[in-house]
Backbone as XML, in Angstrom:
<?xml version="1.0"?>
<chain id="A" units="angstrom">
  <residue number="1" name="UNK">
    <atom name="N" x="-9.759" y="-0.221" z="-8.250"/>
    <atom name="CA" x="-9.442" y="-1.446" z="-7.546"/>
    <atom name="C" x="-8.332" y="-1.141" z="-6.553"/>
  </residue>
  <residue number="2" name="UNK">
    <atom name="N" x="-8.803" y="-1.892" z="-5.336"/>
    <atom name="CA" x="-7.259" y="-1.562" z="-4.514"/>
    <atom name="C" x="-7.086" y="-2.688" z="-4.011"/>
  </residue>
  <residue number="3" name="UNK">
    <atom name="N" x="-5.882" y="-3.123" z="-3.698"/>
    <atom name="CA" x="-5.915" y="-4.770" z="-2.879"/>
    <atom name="C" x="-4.021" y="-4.069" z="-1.675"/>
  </residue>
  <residue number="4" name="UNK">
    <atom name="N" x="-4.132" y="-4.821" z="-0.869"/>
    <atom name="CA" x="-2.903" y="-3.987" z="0.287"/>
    <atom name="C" x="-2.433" y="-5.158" z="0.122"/>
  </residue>
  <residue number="5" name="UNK">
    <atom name="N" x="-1.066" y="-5.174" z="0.160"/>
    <atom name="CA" x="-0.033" y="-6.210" z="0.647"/>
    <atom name="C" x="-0.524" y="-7.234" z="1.811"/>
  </residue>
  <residue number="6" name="UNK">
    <atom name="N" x="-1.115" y="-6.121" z="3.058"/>
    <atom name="CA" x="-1.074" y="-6.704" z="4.097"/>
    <atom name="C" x="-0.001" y="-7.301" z="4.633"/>
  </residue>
  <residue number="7" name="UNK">
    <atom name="N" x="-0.012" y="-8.824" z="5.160"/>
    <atom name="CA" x="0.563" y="-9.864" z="5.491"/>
    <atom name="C" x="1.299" y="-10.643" z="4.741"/>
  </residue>
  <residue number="8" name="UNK">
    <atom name="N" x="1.039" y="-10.057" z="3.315"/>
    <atom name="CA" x="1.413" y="-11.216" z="2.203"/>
    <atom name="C" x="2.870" y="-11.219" z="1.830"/>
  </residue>
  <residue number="9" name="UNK">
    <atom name="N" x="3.371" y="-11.936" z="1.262"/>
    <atom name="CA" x="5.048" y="-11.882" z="1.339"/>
    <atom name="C" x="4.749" y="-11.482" z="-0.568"/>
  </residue>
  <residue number="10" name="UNK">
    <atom name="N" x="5.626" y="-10.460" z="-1.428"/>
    <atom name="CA" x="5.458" y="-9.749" z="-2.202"/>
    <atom name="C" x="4.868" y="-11.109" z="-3.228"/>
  </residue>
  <residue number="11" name="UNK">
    <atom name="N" x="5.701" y="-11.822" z="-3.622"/>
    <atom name="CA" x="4.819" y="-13.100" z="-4.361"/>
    <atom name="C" x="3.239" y="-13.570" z="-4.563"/>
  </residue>
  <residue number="12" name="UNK">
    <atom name="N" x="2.702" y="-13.724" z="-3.055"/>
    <atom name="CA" x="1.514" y="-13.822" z="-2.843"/>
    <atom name="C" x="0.476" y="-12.662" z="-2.779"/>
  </residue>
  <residue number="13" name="UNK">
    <atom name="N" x="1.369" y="-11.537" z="-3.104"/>
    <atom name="CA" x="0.344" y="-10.148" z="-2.911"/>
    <atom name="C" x="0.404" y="-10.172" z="-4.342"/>
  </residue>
  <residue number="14" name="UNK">
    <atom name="N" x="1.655" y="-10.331" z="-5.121"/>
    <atom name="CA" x="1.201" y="-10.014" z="-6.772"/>
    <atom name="C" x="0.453" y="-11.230" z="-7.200"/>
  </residue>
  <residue number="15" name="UNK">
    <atom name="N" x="0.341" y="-12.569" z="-7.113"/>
    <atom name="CA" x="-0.399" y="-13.378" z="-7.376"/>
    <atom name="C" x="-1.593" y="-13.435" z="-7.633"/>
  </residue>
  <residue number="16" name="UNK">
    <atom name="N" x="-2.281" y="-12.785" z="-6.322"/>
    <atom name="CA" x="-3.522" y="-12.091" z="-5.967"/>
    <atom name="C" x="-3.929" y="-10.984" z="-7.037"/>
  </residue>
  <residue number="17" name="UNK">
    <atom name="N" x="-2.918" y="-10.256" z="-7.697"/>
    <atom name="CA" x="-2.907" y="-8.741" z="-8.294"/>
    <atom name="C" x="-3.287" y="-9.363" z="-9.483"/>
  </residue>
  <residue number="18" name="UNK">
    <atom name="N" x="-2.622" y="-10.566" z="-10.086"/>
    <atom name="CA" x="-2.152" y="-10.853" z="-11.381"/>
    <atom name="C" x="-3.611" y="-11.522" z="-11.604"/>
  </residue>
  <residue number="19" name="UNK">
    <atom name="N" x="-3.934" y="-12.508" z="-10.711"/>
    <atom name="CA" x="-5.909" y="-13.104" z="-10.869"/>
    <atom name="C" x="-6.803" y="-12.229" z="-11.275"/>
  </residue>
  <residue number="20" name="UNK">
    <atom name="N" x="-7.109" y="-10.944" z="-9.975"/>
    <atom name="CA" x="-7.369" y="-10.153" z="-10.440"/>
    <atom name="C" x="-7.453" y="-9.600" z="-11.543"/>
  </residue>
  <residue number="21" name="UNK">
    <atom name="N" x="-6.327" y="-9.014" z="-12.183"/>
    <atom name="CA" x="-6.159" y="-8.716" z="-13.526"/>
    <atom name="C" x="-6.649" y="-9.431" z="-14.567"/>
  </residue>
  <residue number="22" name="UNK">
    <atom name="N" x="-6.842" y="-10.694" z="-14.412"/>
    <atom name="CA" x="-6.560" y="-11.875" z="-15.613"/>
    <atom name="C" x="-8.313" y="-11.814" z="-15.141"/>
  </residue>
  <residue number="23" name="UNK">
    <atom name="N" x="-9.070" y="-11.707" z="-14.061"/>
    <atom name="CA" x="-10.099" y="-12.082" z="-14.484"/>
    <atom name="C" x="-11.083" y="-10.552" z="-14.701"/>
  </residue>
  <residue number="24" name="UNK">
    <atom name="N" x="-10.542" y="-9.689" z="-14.496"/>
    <atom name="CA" x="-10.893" y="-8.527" z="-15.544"/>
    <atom name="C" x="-10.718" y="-8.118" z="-16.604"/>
  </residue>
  <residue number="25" name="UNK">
    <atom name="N" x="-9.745" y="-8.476" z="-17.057"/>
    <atom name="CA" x="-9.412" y="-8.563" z="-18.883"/>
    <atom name="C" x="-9.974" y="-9.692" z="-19.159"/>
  </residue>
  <residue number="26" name="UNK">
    <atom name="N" x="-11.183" y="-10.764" z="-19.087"/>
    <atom name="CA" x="-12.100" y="-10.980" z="-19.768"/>
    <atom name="C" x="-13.442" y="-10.378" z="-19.845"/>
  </residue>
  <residue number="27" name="UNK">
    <atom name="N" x="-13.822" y="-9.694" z="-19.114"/>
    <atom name="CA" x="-14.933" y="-8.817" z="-18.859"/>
    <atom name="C" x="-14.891" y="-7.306" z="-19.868"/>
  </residue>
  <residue number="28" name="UNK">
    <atom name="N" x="-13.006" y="-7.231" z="-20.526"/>
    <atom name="CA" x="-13.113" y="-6.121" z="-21.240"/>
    <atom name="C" x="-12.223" y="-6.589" z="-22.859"/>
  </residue>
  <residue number="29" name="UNK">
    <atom name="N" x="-13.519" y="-7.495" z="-23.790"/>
    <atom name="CA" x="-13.005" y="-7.800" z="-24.467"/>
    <atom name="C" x="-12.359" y="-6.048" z="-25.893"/>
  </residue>
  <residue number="30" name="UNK">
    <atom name="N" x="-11.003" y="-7.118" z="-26.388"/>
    <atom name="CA" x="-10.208" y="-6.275" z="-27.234"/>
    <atom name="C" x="-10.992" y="-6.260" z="-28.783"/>
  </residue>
  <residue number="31" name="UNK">
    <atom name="N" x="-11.002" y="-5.198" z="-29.811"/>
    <atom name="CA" x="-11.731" y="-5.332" z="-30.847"/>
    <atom name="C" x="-10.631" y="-5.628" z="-31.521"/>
  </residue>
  <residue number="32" name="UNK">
    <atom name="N" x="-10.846" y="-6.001" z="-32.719"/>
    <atom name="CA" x="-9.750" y="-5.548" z="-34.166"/>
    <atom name="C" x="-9.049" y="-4.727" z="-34.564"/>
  </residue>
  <residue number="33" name="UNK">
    <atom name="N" x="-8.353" y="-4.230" z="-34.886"/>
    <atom name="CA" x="-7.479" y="-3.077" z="-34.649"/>
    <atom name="C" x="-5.739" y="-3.115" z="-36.178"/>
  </residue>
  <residue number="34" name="UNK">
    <atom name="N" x="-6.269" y="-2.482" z="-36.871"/>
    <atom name="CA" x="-5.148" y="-2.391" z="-37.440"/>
    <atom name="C" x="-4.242" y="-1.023" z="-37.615"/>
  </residue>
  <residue number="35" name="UNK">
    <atom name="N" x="-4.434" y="-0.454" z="-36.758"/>
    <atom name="CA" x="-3.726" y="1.193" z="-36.612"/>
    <atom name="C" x="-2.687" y="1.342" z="-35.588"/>
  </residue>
  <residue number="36" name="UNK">
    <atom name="N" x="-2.833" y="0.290" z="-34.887"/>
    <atom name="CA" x="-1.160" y="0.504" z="-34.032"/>
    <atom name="C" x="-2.009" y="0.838" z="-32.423"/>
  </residue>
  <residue number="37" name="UNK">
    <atom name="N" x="-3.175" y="1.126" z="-32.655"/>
    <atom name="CA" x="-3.934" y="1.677" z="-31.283"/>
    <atom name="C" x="-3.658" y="0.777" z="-30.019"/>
  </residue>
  <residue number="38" name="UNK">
    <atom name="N" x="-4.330" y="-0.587" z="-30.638"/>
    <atom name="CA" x="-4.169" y="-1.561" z="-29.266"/>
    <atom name="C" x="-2.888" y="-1.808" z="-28.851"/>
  </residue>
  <residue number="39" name="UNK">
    <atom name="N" x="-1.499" y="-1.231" z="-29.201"/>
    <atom name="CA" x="-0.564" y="-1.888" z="-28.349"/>
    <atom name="C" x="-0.249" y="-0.680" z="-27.324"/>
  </residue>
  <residue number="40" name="UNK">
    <atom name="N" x="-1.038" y="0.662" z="-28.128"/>
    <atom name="CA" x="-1.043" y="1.904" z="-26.942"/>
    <atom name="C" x="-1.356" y="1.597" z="-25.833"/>
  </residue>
  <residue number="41" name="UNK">
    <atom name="N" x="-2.774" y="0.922" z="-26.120"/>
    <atom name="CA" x="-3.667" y="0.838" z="-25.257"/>
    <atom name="C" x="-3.191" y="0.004" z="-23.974"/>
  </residue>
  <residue number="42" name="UNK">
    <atom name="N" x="-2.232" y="-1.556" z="-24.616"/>
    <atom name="CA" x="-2.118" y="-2.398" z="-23.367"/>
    <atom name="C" x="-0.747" y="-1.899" z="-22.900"/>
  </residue>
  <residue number="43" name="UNK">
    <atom name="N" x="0.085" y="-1.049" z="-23.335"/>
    <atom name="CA" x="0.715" y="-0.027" z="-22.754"/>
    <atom name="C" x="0.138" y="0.684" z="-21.340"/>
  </residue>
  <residue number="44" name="UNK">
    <atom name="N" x="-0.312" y="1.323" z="-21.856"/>
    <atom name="CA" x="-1.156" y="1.668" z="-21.025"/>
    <atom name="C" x="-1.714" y="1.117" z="-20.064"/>
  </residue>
  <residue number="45" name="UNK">
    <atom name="N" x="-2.640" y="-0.231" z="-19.873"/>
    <atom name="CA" x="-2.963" y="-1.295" z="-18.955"/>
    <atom name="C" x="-2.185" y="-1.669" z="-18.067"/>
  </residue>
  <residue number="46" name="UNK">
    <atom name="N" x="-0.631" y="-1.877" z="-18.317"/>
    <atom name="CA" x="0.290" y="-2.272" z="-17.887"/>
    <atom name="C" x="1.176" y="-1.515" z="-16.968"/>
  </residue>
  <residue number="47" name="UNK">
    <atom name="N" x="0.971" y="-0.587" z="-17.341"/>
    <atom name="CA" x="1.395" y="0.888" z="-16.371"/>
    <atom name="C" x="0.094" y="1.144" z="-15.124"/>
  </residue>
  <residue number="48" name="UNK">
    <atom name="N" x="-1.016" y="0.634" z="-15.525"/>
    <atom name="CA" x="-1.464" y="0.969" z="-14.611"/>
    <atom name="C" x="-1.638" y="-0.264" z="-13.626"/>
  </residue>
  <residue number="49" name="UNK">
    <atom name="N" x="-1.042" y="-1.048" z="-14.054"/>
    <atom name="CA" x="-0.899" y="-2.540" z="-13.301"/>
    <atom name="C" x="0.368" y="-2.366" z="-12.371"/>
  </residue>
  <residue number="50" name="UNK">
    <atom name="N" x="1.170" y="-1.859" z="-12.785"/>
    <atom name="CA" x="2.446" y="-1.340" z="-11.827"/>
    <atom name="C" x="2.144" y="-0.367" z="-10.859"/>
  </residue>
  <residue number="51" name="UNK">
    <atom name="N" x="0.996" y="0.702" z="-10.933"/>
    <atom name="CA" x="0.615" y="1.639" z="-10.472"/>
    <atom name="C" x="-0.057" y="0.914" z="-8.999"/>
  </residue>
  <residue number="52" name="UNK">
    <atom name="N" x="-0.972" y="0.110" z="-9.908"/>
    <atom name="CA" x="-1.627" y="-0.484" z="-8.664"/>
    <atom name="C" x="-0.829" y="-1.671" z="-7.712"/>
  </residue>
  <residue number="53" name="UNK">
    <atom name="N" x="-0.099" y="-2.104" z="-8.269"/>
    <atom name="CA" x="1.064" y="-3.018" z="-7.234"/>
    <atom name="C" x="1.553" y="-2.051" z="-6.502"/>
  </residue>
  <residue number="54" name="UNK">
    <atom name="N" x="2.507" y="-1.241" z="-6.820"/>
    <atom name="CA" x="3.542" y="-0.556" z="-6.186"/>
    <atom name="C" x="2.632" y="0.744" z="-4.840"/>
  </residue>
  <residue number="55" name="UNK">
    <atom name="N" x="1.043" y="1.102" z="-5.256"/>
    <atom name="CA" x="0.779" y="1.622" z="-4.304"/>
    <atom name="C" x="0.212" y="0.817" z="-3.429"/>
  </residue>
  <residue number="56" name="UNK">
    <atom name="N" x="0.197" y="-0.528" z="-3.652"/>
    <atom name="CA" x="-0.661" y="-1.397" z="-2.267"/>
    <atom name="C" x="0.433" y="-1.846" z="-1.769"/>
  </residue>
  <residue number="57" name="UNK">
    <atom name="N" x="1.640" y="-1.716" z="-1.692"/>
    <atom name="CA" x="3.425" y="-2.458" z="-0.938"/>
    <atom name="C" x="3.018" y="-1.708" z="0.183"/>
  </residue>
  <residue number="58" name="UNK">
    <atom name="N" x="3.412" y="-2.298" z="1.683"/>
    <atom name="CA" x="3.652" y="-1.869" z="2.316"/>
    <atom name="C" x="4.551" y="-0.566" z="2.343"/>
  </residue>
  <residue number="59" name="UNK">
    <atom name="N" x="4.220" y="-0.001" z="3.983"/>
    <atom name="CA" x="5.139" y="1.349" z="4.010"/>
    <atom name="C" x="6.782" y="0.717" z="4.019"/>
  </residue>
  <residue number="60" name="UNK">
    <atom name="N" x="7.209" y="-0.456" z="3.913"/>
    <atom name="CA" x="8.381" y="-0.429" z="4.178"/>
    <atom name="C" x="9.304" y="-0.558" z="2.734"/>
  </residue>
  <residue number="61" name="UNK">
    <atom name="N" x="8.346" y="-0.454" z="1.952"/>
    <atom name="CA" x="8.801" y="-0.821" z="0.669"/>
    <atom name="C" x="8.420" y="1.000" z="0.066"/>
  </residue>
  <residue number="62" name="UNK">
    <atom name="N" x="8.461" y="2.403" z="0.827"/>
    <atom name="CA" x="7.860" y="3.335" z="0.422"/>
    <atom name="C" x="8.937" y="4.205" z="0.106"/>
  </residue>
  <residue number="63" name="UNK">
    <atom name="N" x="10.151" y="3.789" z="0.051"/>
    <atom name="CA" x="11.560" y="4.136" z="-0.889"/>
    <atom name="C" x="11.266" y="3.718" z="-2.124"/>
  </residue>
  <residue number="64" name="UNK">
    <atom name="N" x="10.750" y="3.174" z="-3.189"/>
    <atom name="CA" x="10.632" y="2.480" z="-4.242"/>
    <atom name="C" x="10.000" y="3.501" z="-5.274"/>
  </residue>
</chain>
């Protein structure tokens, strides 16, 4: 997935990010889990949710 800042003032670009997100984590439902796995896992999700914000910021935000 990629989505660019563009025009958007940082609010309205993560807004956009966060829908996104919210309407793909129903498409990937979570099972049962009693081993400690799933909090790896949304570890994990979440890092790559920062991943994908921070590389769609504009270049002026490319100190960060």
């Amino acid at each position: 997935m990629s989505l660019q800042q563009g025009t958007d003032d940082i609010s309205t670009y993560y807004t956009k990010l966060k829908s996104i997100w919210e309407e793909l984590s129903g498409y990937k439902p979570t099972l049962p889990c009693t081993c400690g796995s799933l909090q790896q896992l949304q570890t994990h999700i979440e890092s790559e949710y920062v991943m994908s914000f921070l590389m769609g910021l504009n270049d002026s935000f490319s100190q960060i």
